[in-house]
matplotlib code that plots the C-alpha trace (Angstrom):
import matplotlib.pyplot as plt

x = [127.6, 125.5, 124.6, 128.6, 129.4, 126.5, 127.7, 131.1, 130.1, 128.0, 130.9, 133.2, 130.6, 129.7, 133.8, 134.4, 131.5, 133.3, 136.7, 135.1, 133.2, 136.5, 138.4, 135.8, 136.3, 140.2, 139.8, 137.3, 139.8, 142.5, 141.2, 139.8, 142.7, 145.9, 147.4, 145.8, 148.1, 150.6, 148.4, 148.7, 145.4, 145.0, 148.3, 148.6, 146.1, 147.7, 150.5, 148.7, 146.9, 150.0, 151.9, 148.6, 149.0, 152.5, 152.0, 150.1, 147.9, 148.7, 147.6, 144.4, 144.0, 144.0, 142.0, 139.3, 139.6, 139.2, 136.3, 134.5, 135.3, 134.1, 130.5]
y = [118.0, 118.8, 115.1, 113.6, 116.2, 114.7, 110.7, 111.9, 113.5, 110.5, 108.3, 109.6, 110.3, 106.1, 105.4, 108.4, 105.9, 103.0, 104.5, 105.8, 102.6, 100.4, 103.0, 102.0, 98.6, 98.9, 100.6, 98.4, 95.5, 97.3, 97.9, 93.9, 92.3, 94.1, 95.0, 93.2, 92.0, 94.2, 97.6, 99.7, 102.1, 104.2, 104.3, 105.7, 108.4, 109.4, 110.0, 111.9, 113.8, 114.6, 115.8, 118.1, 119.8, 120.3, 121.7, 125.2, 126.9, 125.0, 121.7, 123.6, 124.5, 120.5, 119.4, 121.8, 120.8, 117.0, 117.8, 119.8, 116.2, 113.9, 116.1]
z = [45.8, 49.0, 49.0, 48.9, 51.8, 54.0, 52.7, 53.8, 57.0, 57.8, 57.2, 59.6, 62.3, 62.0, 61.9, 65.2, 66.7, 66.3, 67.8, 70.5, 71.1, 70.5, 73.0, 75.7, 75.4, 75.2, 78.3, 80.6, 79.4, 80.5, 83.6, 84.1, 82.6, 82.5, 79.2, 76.4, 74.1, 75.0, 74.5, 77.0, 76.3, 79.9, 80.3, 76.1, 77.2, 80.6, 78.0, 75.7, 78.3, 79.6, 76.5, 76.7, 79.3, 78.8, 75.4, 77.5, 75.5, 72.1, 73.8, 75.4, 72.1, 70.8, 73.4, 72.2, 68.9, 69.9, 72.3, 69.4, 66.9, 69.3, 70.3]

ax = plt.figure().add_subplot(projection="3d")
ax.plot(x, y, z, "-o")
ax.set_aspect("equal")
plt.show()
């Protein structure tokens, strides 16, 4: 059983990699380029960031949660 957790655990560390990794590169894209085809990403996480902020101490409590996933 220990050894399915740590498969499973290991599996969504390698997939947050690739997120995070895919985000970058939606980002640096968006940056040199413009919207690439039709994704906006910075301006999907000024959103997000901003539904954060807006949410007070519910979306502090989010972003903490989403700190702790990515670290």
């Amino acid at each position: 059983m220990d050894n399915a957790w740590r498969m499973i655990n290991d599996l969504v560390s390698n997939l947050t990699g690739v997120i995070i990794g895919i985000l970058g590169l939606g980002i640096v894209g968006s940056l040199a380029f413009g919207d690439m085809l039709g994704l906006d990403v910075i301006g999907n996480i000024t959103a997000l960031v901003s539904e954060l902020a807006n949410g007070g101490v519910v979306g502090l409590l989010v972003l903490a949660v989403l700190m702790s996933l990515l670290k």
